[in-house]
C-alpha positions in Angstrom: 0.0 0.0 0.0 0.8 3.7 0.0 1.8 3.9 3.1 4.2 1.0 2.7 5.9 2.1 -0.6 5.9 5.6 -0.4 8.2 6.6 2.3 11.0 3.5 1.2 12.5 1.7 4.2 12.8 2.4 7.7 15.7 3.0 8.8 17.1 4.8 12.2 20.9 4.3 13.4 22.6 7.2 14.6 26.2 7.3 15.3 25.7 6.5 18.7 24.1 3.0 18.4 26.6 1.5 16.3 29.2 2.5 19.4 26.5 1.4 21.8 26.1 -2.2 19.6 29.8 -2.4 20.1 30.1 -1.8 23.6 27.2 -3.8 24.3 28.7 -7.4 22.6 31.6 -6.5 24.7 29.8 -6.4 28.4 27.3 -9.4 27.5 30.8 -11.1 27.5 31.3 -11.0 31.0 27.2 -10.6 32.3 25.9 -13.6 34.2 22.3 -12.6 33.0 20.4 -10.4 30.5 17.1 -8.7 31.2 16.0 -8.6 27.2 13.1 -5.9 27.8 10.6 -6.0 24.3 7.3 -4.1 23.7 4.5 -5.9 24.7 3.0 -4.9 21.7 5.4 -6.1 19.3 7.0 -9.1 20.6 8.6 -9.6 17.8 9.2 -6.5 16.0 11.1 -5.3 18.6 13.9 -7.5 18.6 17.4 -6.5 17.6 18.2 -9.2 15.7 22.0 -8.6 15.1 21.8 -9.1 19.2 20.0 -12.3 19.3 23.2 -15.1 18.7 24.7 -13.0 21.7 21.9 -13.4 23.7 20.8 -16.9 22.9 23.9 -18.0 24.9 23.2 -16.2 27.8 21.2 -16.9 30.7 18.0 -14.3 29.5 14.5 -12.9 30.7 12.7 -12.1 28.0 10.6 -9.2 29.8 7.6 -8.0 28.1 7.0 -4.1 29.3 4.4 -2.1 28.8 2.0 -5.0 29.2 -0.7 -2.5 30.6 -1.4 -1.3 26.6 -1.3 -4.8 25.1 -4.3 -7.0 24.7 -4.7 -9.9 27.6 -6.7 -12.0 25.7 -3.9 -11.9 23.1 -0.7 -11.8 25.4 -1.0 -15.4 27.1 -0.5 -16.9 23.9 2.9 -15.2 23.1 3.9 -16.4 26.6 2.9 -19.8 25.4 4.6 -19.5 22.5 8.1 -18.6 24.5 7.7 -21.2 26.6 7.8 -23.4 23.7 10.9 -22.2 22.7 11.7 -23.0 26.3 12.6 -19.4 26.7 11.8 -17.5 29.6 9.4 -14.8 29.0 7.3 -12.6 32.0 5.1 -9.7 30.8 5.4 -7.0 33.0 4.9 -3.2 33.8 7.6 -1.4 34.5 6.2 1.1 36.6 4.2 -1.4 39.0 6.4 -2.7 41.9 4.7 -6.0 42.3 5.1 -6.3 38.3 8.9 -5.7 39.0 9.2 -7.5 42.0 8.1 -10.8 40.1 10.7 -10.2 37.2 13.5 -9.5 40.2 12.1 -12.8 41.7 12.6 -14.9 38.2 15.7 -13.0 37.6 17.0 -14.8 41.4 16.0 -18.2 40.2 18.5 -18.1 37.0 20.8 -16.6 39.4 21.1 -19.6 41.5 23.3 -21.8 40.8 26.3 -18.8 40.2 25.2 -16.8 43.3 26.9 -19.3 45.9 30.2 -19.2 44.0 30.7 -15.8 42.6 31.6 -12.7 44.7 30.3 -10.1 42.0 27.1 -10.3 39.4 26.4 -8.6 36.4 22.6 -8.4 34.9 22.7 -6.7 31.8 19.5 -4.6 30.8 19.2 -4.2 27.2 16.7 -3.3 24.3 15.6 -1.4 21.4 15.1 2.2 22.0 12.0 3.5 23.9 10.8 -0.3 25.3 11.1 0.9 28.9 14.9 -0.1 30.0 15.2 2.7 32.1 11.9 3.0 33.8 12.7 -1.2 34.8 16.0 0.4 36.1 14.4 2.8 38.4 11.6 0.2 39.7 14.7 -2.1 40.5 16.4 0.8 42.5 13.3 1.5 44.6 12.2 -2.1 45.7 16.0 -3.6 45.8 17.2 -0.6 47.9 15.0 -1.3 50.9 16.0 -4.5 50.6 19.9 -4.3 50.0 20.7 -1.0 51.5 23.4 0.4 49.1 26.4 2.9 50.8 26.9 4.6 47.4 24.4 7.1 46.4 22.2 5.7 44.4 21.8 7.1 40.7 18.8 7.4 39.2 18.4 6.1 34.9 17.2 8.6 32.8 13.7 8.4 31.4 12.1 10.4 28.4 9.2 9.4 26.3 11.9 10.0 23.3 14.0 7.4 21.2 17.5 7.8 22.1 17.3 9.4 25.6 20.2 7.0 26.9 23.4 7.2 24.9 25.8 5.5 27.5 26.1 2.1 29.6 25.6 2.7 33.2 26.4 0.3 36.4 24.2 0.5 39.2 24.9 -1.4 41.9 22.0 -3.2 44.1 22.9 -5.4 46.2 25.8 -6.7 48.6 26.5 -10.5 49.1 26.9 -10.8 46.4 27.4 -7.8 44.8 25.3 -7.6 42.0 25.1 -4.7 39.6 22.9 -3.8 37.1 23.7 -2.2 33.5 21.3 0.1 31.9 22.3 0.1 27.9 21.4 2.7 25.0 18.5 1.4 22.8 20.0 0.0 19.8 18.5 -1.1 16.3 19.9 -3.0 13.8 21.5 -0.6 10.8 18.8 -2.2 8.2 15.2 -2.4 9.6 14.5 -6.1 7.5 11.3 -4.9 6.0 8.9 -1.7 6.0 6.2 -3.3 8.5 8.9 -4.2 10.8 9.9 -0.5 10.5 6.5 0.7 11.1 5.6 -1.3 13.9 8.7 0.2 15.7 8.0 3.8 14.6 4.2 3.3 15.7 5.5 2.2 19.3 8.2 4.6 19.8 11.3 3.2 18.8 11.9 5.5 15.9 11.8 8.8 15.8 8.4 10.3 14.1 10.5 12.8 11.9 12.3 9.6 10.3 9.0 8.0 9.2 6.6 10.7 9.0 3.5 10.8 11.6 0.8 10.7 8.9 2.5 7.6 7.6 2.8 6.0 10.9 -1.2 6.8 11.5 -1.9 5.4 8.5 -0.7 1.9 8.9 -1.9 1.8 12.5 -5.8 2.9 10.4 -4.9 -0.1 8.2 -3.7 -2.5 10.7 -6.0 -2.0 13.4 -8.9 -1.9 11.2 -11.3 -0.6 13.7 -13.2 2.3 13.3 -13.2 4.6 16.2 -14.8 7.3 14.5 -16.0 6.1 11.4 -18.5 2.8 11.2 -18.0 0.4 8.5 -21.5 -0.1 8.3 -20.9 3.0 6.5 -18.5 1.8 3.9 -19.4 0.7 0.6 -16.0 -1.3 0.2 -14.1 -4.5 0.6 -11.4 -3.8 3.3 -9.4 -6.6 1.9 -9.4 -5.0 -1.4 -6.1 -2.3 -1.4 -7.7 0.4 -2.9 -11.0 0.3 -1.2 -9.2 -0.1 2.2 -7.1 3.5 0.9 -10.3 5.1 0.9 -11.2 3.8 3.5 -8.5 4.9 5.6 -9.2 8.6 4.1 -12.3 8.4 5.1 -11.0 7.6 9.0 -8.7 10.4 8.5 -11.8 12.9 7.4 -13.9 11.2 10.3 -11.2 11.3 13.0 -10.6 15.5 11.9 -14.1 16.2 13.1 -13.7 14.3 16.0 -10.6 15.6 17.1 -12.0 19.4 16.5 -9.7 20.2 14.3 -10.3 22.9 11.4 -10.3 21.8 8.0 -8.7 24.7 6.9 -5.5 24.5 9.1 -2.5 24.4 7.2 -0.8 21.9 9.2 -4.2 19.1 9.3 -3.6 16.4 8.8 -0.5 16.4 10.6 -2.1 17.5 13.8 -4.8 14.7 13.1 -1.9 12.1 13.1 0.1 13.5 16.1 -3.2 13.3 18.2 -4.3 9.8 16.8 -0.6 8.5 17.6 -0.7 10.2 21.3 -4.5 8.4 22.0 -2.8 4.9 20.7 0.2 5.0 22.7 -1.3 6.3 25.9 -3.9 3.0 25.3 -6.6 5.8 25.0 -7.9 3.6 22.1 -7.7 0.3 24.1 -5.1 -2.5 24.3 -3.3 -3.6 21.0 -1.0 -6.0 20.0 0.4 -5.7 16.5 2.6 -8.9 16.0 0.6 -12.1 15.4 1.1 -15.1 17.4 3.6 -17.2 15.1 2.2 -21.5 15.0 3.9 -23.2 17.5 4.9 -26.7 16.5 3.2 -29.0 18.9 4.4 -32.5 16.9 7.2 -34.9 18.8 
């Protein structure tokens, strides 16, 4: 569609993250664990895959943030399907202590058997941008402090709302006896985004920058996937929404719907960018209700 085609790949990787990709392949090499936080959203899509043979030999929690904006009736079956590939997987939100408190309490299970012998651990915290890594970060301070007072001051990870807000690797440590310590890592993508959906998936999320994709793009693929109309009733549609061109028209006709909703003049200059920027802002607050965008790959259930 248009909205694939029109705007060419996806791609985001600023100097930074190709330092950051660097640095982080160095400090997985001496981490006793890795905290792999994802989207809830896009389980998949929000990978890094030039990470994953790194990780794969690791002892990893797959942690799947933000699970307060994906879809519950949905979300059990992705936790099913990484339990079939025997990997350990815990949706969580980052914000909520108890959430937190039950990843902390996993993350001490596949700490076990190296906490009696080693003086010194290192979990390793790492993600694409904007998944939540530093908001998990802070939650960890706050419940692991009153449990493990610290002597050094405690520093606090920086959150934004942004792509790109952490551009350094940062040790925190949490606990004594052992000492563990906790590394909070820069987002990082992969140079080439493997295909455009991927690329809008992460854009729609947060993991790209809006300026690199283009908000009205990015509101239009989440019209097309979605397919619901908030504003706009298919019973009024004279179309097949399988059919590209009908499904075009009738994303324009969500677009016209959702300006008169949104109270926004027709004659403003700067529309139907304003409509997108407030559609994207009501999707990624959950004001529109719980999504997630990846489906649910088959699981092989055959010996």
């Amino acid at each position: 569609m248009g909205f694939n085609s029109s705007g060419g790949a996806i791609n985001w990787f600023p100097g930074h993250m190709a330092a950051a990709t660097r640095a982080i392949r160095d400090r997985l090499k001496v981490s006793d664990l890795v905290i792999e936080v994802r989207d809830s959203r896009i389980p998949l899509s929000s990978v890094n895959a030039d990470l994953q043979p790194h990780l794969s030999k690791k002892r990893r929690v797959i942690a799947l943030n933000k699970k307060d904006l994906a879809n519950p009736n949905v979300m059990h079956k992705w936790t099913h399907y990484f339990d079939s590939r025997n990997q350990d997987c815990l949706p969580i939100n980052a914000h909520s202590k108890s959430s937190v408190k039950k990843l902390l309490d996993l993350v001490e299970v596949k700490l076990k058997e190296v906490i009696s012998r080693e003086p010194t651990l290192l979990v390793m915290v790492v993600g694409v941008p904007n998944v939540g890594k530093s908001a998990l970060i802070n939650s960890i301070h706050r419940i692991e402090s009153s449990c493990f007072p610290v002597q050094e001051k405690i520093k606090r990870a920086t959150v934004g709302p942004l792509p790109g807000v952490t551009q350094d690797i940062a040790g925190f440590k949490i606990a004594h006896h052992p000492s563990i310590y906790v590394l909070d890592t820069p987002g990082v993508l992969v140079p080439s985004i493997p295909d455009i959906e991927t690329g809008l998936k992460l854009a729609l999320a947060g993991s790209v920058k809006d300026s690199v994709v283009g908000e009205e793009r990015i509101a239009q693929y989440l019209l097309a996937k979605s397919n619901v109309p908030w504003y706009f009733s298919l019973s009024e549609f004279d179309g097949n929404v399988e059919n590209e061109n009908d499904l075009e028209c009738l994303i324009e006709q969500q677009f016209e719907a959702l300006q008169k909703a949104l109270r926004i003049p027709h004659k403003a200059l700067e529309a139907r960018i304003m409509v997108s920027k407030k559609f994207l802002t009501l999707f990624r607050t959950g004001k529109l209700g719980p999504f997630i965008l990846d489906d649910v790959p088959e699981v092989n259930t055959t010996s």
